[in-house]
py3Dmol code that shows the C-alpha trace and the ligand (Angstrom):
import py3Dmol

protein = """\
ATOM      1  CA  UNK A   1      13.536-116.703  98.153  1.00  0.00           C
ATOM      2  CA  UNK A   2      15.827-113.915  97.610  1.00  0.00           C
ATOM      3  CA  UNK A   3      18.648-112.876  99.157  1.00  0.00           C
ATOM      4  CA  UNK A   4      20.215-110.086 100.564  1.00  0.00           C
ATOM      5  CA  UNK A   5      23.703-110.241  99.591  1.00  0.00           C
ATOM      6  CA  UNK A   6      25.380-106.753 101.563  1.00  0.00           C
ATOM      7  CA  UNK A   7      27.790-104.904  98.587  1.00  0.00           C
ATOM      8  CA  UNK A   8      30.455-103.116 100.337  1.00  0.00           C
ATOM      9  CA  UNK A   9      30.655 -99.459 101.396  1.00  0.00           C
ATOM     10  CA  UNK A  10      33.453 -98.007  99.530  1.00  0.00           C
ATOM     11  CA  UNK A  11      35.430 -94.553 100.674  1.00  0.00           C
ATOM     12  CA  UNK A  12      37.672 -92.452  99.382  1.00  0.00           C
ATOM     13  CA  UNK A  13      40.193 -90.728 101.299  1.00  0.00           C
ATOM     14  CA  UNK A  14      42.546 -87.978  99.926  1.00  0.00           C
ATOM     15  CA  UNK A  15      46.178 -88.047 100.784  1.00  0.00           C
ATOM     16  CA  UNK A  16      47.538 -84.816 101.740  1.00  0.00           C
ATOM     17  CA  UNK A  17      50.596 -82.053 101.779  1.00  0.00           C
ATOM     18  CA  UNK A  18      51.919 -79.889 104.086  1.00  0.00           C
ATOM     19  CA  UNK A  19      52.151 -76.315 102.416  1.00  0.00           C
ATOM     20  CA  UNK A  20      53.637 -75.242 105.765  1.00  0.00           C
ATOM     21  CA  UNK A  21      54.344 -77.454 108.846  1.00  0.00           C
ATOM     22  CA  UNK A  22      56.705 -75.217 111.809  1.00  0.00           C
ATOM     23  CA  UNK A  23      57.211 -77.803 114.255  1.00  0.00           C
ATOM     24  CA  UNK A  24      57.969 -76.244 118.245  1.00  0.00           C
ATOM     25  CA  UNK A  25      59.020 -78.003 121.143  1.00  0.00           C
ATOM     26  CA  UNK A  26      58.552 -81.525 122.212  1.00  0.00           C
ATOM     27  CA  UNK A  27      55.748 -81.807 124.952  1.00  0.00           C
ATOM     28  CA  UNK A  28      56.058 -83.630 127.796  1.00  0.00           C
ATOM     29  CA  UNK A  29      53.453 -86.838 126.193  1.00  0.00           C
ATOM     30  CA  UNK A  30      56.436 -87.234 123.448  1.00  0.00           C
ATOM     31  CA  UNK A  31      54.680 -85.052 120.608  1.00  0.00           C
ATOM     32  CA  UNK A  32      55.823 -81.675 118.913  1.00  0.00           C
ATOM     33  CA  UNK A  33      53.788 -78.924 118.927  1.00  0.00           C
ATOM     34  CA  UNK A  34      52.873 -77.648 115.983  1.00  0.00           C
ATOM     35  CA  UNK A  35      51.609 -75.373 113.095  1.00  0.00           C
ATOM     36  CA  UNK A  36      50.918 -76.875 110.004  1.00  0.00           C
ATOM     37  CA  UNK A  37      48.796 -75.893 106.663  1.00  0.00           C
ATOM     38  CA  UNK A  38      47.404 -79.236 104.889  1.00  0.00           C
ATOM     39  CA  UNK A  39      46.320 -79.407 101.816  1.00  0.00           C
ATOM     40  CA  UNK A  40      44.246 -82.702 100.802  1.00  0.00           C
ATOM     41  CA  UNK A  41      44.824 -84.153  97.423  1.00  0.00           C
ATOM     42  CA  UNK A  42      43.577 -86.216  94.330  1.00  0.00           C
ATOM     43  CA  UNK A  43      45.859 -88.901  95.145  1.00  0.00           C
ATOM     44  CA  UNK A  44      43.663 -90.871  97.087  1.00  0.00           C
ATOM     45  CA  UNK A  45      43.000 -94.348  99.005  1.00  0.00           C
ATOM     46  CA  UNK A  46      39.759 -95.861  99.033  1.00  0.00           C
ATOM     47  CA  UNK A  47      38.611 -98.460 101.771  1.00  0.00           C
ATOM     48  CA  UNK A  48      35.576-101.493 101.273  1.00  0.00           C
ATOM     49  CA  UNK A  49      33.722-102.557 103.773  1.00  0.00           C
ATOM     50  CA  UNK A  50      31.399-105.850 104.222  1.00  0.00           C
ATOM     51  CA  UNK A  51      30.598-107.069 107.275  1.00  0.00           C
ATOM     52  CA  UNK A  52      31.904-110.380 108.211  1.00  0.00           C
ATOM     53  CA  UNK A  53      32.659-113.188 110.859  1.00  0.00           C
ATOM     54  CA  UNK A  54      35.684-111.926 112.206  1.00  0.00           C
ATOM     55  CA  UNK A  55      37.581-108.603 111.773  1.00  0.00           C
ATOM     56  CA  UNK A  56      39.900-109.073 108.776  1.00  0.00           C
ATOM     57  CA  UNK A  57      42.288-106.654 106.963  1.00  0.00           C
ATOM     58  CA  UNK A  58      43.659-107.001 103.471  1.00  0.00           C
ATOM     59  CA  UNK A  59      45.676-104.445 101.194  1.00  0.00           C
ATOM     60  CA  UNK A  60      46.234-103.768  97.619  1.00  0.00           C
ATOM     61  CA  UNK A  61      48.304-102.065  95.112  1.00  0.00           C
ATOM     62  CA  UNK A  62      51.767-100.576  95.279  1.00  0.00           C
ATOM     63  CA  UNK A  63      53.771-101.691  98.132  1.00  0.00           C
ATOM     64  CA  UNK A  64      50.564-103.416  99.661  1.00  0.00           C
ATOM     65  CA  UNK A  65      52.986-106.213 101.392  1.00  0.00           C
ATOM     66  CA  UNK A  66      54.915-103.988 103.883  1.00  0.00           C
ATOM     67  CA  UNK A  67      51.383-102.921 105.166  1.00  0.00           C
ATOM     68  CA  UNK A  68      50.463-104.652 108.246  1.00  0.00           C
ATOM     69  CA  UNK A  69      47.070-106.386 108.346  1.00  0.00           C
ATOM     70  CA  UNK A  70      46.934-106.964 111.826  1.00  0.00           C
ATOM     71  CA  UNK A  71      46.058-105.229 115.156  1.00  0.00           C
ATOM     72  CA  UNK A  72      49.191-102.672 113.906  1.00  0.00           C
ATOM     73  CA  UNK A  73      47.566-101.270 110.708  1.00  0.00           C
ATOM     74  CA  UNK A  74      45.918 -98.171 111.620  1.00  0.00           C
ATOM     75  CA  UNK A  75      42.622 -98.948 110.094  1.00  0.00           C
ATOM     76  CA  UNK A  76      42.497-102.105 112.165  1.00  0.00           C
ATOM     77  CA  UNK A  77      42.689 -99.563 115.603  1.00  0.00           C
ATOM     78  CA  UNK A  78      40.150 -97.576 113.804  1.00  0.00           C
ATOM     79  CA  UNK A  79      37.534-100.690 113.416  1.00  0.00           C
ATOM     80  CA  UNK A  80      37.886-101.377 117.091  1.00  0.00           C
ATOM     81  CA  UNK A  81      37.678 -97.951 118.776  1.00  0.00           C
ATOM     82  CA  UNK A  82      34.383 -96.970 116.235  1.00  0.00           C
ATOM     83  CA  UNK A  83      33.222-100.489 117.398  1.00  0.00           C
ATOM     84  CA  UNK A  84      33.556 -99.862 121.207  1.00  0.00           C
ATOM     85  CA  UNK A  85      32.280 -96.822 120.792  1.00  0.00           C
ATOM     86  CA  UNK A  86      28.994 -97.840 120.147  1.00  0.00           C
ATOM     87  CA  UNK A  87      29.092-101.114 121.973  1.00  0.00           C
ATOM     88  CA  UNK A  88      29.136-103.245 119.161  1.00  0.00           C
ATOM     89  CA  UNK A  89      31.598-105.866 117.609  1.00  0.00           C
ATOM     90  CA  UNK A  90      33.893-104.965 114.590  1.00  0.00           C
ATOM     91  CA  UNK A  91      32.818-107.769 112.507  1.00  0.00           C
ATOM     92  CA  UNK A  92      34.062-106.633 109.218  1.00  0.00           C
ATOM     93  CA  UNK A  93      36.091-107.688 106.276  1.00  0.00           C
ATOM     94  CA  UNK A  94      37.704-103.927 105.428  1.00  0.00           C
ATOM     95  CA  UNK A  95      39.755-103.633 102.230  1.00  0.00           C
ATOM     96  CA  UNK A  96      42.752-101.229 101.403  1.00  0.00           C
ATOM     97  CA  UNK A  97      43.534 -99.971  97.995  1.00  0.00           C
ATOM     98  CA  UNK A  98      46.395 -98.253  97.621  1.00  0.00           C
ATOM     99  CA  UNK A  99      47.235 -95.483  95.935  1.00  0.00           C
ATOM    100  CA  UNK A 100      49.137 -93.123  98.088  1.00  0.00           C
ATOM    101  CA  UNK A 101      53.061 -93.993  98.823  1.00  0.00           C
ATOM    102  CA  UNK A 102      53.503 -96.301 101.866  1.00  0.00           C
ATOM    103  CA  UNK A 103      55.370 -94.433 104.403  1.00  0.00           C
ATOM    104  CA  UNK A 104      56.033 -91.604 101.847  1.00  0.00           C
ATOM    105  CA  UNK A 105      54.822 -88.523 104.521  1.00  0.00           C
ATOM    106  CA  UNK A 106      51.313 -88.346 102.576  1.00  0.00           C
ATOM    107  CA  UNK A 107      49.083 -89.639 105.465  1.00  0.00           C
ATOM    108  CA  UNK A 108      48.349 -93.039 103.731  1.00  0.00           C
ATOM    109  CA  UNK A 109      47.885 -94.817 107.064  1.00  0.00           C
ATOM    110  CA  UNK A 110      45.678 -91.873 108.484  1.00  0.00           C
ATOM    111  CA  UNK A 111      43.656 -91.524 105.317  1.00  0.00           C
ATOM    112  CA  UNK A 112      43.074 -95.271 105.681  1.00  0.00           C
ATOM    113  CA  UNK A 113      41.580 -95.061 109.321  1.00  0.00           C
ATOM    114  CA  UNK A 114      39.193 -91.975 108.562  1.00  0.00           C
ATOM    115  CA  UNK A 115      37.759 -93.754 105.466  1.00  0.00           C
ATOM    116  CA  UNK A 116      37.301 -96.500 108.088  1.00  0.00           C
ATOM    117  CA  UNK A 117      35.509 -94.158 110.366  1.00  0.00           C
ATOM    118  CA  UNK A 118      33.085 -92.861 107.753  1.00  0.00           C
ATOM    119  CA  UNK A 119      32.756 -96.533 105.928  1.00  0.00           C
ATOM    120  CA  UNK A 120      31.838 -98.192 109.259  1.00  0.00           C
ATOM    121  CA  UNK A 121      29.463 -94.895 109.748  1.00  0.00           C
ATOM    122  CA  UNK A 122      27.361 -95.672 106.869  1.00  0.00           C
ATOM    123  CA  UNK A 123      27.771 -99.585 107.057  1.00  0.00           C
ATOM    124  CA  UNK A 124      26.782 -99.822 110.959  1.00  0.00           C
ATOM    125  CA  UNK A 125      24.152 -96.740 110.319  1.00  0.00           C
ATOM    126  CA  UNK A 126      25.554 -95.180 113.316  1.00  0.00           C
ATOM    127  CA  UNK A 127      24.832 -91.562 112.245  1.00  0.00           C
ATOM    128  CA  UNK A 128      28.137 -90.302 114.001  1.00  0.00           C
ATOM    129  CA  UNK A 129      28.129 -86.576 113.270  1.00  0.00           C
ATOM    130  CA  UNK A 130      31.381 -84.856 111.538  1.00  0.00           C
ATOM    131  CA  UNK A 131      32.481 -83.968 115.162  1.00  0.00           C
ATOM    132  CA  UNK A 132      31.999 -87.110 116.953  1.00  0.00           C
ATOM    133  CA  UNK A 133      33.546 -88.844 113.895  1.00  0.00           C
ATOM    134  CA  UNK A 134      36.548 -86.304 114.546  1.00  0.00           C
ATOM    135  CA  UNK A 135      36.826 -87.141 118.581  1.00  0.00           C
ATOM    136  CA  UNK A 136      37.743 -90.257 117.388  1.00  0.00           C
ATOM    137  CA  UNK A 137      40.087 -89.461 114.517  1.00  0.00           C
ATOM    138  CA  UNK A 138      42.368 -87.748 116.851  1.00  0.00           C
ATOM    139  CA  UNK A 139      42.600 -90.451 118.994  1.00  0.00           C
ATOM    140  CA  UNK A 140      43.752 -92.763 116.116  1.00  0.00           C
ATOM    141  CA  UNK A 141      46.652 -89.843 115.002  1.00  0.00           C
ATOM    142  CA  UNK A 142      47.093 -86.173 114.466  1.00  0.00           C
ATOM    143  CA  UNK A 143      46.618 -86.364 110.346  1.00  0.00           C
ATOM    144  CA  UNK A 144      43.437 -88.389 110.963  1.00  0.00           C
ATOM    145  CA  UNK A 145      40.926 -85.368 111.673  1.00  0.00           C
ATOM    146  CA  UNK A 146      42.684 -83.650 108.358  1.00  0.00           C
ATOM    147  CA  UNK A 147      42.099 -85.933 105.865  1.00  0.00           C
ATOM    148  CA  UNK A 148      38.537 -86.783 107.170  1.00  0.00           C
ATOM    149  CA  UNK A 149      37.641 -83.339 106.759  1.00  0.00           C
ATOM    150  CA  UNK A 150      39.816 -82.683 103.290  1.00  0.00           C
ATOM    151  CA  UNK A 151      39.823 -78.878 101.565  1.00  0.00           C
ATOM    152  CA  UNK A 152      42.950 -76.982 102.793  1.00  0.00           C
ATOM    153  CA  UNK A 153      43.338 -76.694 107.022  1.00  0.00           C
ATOM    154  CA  UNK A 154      45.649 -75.006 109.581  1.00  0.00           C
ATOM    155  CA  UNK A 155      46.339 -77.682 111.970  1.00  0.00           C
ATOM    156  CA  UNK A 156      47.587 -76.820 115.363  1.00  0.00           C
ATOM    157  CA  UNK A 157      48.403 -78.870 118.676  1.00  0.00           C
ATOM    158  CA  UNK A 158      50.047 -82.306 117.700  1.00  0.00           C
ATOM    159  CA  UNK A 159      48.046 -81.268 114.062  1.00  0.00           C
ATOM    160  CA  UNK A 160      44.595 -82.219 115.452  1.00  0.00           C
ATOM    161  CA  UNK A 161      42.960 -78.973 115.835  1.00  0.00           C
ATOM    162  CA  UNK A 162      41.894 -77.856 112.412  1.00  0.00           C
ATOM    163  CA  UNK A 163      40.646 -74.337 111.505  1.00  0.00           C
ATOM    164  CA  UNK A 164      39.098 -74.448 107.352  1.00  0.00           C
ATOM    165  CA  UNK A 165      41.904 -72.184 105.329  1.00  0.00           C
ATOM    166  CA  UNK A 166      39.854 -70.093 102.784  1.00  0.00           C
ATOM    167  CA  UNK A 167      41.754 -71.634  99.501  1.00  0.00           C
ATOM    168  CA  UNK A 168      41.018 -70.006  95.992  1.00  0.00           C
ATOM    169  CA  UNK A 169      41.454 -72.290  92.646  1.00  0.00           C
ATOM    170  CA  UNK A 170      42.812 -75.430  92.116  1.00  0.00           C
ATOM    171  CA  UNK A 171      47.056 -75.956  92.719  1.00  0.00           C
ATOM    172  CA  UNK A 172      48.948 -78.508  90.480  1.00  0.00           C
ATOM    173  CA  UNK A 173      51.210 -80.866  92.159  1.00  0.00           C
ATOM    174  CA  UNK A 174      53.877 -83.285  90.810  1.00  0.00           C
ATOM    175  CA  UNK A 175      55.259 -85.795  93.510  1.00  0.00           C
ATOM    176  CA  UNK A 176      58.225 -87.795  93.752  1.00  0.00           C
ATOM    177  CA  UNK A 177      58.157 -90.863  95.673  1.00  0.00           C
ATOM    178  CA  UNK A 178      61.281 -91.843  97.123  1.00  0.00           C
ATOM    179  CA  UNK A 179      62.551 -95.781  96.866  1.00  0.00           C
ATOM    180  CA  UNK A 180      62.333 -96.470 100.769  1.00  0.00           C
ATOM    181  CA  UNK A 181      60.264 -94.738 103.222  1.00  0.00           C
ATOM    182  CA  UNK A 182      60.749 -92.775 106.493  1.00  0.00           C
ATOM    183  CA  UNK A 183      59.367 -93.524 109.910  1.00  0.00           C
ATOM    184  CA  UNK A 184      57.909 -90.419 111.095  1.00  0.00           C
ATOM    185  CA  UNK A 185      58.701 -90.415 115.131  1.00  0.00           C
ATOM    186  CA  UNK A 186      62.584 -91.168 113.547  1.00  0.00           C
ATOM    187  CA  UNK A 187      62.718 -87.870 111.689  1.00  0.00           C
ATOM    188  CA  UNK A 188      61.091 -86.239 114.525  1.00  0.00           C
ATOM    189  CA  UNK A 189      63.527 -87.534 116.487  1.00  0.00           C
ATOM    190  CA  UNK A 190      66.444 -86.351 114.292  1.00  0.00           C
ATOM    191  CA  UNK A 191      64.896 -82.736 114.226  1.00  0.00           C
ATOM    192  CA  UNK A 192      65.838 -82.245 117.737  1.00  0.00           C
ATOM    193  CA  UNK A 193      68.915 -83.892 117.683  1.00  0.00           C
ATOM    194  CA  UNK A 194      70.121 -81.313 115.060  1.00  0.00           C
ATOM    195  CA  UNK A 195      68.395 -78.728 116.802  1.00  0.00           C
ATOM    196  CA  UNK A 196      70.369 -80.015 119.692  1.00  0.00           C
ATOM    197  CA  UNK A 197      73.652 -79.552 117.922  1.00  0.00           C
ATOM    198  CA  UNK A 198      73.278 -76.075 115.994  1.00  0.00           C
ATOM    199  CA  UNK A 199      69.855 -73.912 115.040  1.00  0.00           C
ATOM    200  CA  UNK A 200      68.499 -75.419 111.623  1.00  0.00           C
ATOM    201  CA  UNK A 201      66.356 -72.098 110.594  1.00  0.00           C
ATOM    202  CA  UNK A 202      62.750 -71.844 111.300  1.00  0.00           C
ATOM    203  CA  UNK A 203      60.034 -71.299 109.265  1.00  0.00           C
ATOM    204  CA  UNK A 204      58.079 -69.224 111.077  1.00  0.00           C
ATOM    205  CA  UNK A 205      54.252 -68.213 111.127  1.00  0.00           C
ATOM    206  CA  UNK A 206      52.091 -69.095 107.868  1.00  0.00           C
ATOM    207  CA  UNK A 207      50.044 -65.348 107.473  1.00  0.00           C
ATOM    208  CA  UNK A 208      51.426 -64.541 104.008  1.00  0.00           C
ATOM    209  CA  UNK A 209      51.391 -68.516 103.167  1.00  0.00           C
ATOM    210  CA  UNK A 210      47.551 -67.609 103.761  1.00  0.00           C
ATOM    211  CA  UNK A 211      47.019 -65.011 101.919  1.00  0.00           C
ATOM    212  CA  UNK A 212      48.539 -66.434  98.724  1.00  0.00           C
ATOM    213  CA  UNK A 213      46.193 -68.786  99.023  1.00  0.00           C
ATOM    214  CA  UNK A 214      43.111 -66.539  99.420  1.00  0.00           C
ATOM    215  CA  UNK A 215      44.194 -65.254  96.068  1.00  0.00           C
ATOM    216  CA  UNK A 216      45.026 -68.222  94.786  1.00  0.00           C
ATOM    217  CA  UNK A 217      47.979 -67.500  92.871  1.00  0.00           C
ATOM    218  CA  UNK A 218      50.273 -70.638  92.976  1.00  0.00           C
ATOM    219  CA  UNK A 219      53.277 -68.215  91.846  1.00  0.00           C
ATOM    220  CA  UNK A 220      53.022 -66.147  95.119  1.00  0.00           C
ATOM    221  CA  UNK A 221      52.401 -69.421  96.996  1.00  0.00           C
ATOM    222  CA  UNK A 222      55.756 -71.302  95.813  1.00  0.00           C
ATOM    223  CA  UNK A 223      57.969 -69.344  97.497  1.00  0.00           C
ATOM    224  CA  UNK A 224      56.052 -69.231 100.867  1.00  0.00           C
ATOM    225  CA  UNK A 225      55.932 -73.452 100.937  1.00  0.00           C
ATOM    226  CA  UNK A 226      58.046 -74.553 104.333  1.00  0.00           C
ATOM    227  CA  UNK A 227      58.712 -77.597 106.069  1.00  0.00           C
ATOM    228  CA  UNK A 228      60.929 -77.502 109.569  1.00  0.00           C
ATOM    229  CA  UNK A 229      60.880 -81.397 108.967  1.00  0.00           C
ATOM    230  CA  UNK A 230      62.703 -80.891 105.651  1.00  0.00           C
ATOM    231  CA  UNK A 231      66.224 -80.324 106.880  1.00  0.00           C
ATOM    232  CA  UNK A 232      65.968 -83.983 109.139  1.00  0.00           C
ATOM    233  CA  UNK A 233      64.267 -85.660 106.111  1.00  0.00           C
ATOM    234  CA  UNK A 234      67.163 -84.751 104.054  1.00  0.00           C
ATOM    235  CA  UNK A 235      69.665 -85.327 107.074  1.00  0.00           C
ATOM    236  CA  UNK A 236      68.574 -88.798 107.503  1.00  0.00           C
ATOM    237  CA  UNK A 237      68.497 -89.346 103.118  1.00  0.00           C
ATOM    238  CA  UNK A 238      71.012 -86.789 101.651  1.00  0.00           C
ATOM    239  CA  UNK A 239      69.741 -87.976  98.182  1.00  0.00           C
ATOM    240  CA  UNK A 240      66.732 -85.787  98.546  1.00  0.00           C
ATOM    241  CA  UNK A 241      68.401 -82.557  98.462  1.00  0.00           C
ATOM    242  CA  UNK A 242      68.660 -83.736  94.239  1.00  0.00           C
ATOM    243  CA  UNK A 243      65.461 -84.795  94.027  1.00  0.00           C
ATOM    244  CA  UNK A 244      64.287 -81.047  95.201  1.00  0.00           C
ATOM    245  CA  UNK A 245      66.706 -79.635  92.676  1.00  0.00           C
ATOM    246  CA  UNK A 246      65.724 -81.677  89.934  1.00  0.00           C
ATOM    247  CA  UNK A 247      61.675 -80.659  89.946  1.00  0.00           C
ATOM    248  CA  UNK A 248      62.591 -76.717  89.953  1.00  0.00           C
ATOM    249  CA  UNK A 249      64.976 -77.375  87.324  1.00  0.00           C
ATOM    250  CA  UNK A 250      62.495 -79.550  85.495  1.00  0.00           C
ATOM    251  CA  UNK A 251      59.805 -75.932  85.515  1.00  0.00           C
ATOM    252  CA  UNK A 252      58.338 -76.616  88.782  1.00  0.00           C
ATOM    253  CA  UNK A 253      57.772 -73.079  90.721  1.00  0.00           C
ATOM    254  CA  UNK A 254      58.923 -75.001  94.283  1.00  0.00           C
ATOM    255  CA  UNK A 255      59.496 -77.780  95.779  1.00  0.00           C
ATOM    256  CA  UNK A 256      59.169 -79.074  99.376  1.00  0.00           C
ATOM    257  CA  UNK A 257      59.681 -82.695 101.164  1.00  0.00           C
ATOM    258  CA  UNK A 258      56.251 -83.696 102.391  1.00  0.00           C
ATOM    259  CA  UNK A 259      55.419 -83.272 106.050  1.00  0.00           C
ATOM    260  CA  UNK A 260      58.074 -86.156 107.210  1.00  0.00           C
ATOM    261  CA  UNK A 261      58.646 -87.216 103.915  1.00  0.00           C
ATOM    262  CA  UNK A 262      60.480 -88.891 101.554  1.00  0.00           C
ATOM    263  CA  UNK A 263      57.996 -87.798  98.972  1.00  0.00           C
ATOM    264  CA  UNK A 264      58.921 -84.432  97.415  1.00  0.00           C
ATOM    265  CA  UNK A 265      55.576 -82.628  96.695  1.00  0.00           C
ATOM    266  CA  UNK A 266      56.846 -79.792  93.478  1.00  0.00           C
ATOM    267  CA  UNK A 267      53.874 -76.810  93.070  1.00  0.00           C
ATOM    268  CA  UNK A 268      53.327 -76.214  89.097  1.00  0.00           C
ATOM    269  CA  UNK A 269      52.185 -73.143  87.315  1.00  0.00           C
ATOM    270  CA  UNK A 270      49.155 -75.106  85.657  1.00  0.00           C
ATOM    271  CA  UNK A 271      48.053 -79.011  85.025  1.00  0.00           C
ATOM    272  CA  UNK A 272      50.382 -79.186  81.740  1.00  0.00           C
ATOM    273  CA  UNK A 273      53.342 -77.961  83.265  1.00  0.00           C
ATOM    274  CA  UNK A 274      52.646 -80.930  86.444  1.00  0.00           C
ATOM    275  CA  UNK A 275      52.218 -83.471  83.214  1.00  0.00           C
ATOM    276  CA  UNK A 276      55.319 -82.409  81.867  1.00  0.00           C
ATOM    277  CA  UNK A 277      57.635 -81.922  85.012  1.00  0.00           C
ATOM    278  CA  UNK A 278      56.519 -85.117  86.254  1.00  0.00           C
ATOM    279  CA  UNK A 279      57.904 -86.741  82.729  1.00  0.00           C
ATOM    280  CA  UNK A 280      60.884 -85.046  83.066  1.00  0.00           C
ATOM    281  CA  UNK A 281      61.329 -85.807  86.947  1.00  0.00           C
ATOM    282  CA  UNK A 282      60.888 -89.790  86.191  1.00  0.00           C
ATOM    283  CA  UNK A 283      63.229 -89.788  83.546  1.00  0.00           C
ATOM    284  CA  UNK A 284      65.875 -88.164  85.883  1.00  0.00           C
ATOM    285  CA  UNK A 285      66.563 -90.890  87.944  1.00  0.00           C
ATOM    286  CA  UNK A 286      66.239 -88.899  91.630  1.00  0.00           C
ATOM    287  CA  UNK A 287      62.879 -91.241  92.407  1.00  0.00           C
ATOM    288  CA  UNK A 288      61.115 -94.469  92.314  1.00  0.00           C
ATOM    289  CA  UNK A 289      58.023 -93.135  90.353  1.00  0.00           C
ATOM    290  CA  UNK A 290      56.398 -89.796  90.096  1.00  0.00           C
ATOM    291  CA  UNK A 291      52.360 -89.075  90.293  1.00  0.00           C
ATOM    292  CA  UNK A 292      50.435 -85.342  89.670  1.00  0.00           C
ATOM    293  CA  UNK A 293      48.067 -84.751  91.922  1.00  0.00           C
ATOM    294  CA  UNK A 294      45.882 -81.769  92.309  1.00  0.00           C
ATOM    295  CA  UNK A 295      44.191 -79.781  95.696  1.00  0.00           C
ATOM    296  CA  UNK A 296      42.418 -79.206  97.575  1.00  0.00           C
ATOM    297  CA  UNK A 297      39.832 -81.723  97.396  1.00  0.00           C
ATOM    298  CA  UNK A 298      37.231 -82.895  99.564  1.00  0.00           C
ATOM    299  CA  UNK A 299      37.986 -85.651 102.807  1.00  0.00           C
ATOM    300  CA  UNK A 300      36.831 -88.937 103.378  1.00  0.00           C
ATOM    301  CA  UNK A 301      33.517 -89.923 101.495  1.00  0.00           C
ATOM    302  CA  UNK A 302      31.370 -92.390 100.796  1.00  0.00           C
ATOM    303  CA  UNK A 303      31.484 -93.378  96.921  1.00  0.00           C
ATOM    304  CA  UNK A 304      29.198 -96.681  96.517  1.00  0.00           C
ATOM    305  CA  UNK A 305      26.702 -97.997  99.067  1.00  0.00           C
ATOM    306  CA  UNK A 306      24.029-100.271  98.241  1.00  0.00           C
ATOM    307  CA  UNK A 307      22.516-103.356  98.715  1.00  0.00           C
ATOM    308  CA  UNK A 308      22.034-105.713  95.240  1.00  0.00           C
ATOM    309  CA  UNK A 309      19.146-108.320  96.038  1.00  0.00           C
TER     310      UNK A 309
END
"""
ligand_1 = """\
21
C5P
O 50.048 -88.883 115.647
P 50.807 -89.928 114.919
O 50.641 -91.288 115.519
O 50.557 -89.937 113.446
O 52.343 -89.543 115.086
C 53.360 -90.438 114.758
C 54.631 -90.007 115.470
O 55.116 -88.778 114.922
C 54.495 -89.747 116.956
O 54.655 -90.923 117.699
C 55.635 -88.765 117.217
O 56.870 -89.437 117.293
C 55.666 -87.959 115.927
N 54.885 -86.712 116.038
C 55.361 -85.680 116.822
N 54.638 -84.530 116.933
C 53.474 -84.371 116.252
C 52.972 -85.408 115.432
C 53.707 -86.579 115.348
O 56.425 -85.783 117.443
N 52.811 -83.231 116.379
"""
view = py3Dmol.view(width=600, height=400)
view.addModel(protein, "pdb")
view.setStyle({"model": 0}, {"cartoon": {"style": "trace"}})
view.addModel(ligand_1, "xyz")
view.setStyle({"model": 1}, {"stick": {}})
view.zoomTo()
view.show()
């Protein structure tokens, strides 16, 4: 007789950069509100799924044994809210490669739980539209709609409402990935203390950001890249401030800490100036390792799904 044996659903979820993130005030449910231009690239995740007895999470690659693999990992939350959402039981065995920076202000952990999402989609047969696949991305965290949907975004609210960015050509990136990581609610949280103490400057609204990117001329979009999260990334690890020097002095057109960091996303002129900035940058000493990346590219998607008899 033969049998069945299920191969897994694989997905592969882009990280992603903030080309401009202004963050306003703190709302009375705890979160900032904000406006924020995402940009989802190469570097990417990808999630398996098989089904299984029991729910079960493992990771792998870089940094893989700081993730959780319990009811804390995001992708765990994600398995059980898709599940009750459709009155079923998450009986799966869901696999994490990594490839973006743990904790590096990339969205690795939100990238995780919208491959989830789609993965379970296809596995379960569900047939969850983009939108109802969305609902529940925002409930999981407010870069979880983003890098379901991919491309370039403005986000607005906590990040979770997400208008498509008309985005000519493809931008080069070179990032540097810090040696420890930063807890996003604790930079945050230092944002308004030193907003509390003095006025850090804003960045205000992204309408030129835009339009550099309509014409898609990464020199006029360098100098336009903001981040009101910079200033508490680098309060909170002074070393950055030489890791942004180091890329522009390296030939990168700009550099930027990104979203809550401590990766340092650097915008190149073309793909061979990212290949040789990032050689430059990792001989430097100012970072664990470097990667190039390139955006946008498109969110969460399925890449195998079959059944092998
Ligand atoms: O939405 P998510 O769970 O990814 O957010 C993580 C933390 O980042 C929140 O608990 C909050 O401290 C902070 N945050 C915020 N304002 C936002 C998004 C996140 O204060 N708009």
């Amino acid at each position: 007789m033969l049998s069945v044996v299920p191969s897994p659903v694989v997905v592969r979820a882009p990280s992603k950069v903030n080309l401009h993130l202004s963050v306003g005030d703190q709302r009375a449910d705890g979160y900032h509100e904000l406006t924020t231009v995402f940009q989802a690239l190469s570097l990417s995740d990808e999630v398996s799924v098989v089904p299984a007895k029991a729910l079960r999470v493992s990771v792998r690659g870089e940094n893989a044994s700081s993730v959780p693999t319990d009811e804390r990992n995001l992708v765990w939350k994600a398995a059980v809210l898709l599940a009750d959402a459709v009155g079923r039981e998450p009986l799966v065995d869901i696999t994490i490669d990594k490839g973006i920076p743990v904790a590096g202000g990339m969205a690795g952990g939100s990238t995780d739980a919208a491959a989830t999402l789609v993965a379970l989609n296809a596995l379960w047969e569900l047939d969850l539209s983009r939108e109802e696949l969305t609902d529940l991305a925002a409930q999981l965290g407010s870069d979880v709609p983003f890098v379901l949907h991919g491309g370039t975004a403005v986000g607005t609210g906590r990040g979770e409402k997400l208008l498509p960015v008309l985005s000519r050509n493809t931008f080069h990136w070179v990032l540097a990935l810090a040696k420890g990581g930063l807890q996003t609610p604790a930079v945050f949280r230092e944002l308004d203390e030193l907003r509390e103490k003095g006025s850090p400057p804003r960045i205000g609204e992204p309408e030129e950001l835009m339009h550099a990117l309509a014409s898609g001329d990464a020199t006029a979009l360098a100098p336009l890249l903001g981040n009101d999260l910079q200033a508490a990334a680098v309060s909170l690890l002074p070393q950055l401030r030489r890791t942004l020097r180091a890329g522009v002095t390296a030939g990168a057109l700009a550099g930027i800490v990104s979203g809550s960091g401590p990766t340092c996303a650097f915008l190149c002129a073309d793909s061979d100036t990212a290949v040789a900035v990032g050689a430059e940058l990792s001989g430097a000493g100012v970072c664990r390792t470097v990667r190039v990346a390139s955006g946008p590219v498109p969110g969460a998607r399925v890449v195998t799904s079959e059944s092998i008899g």
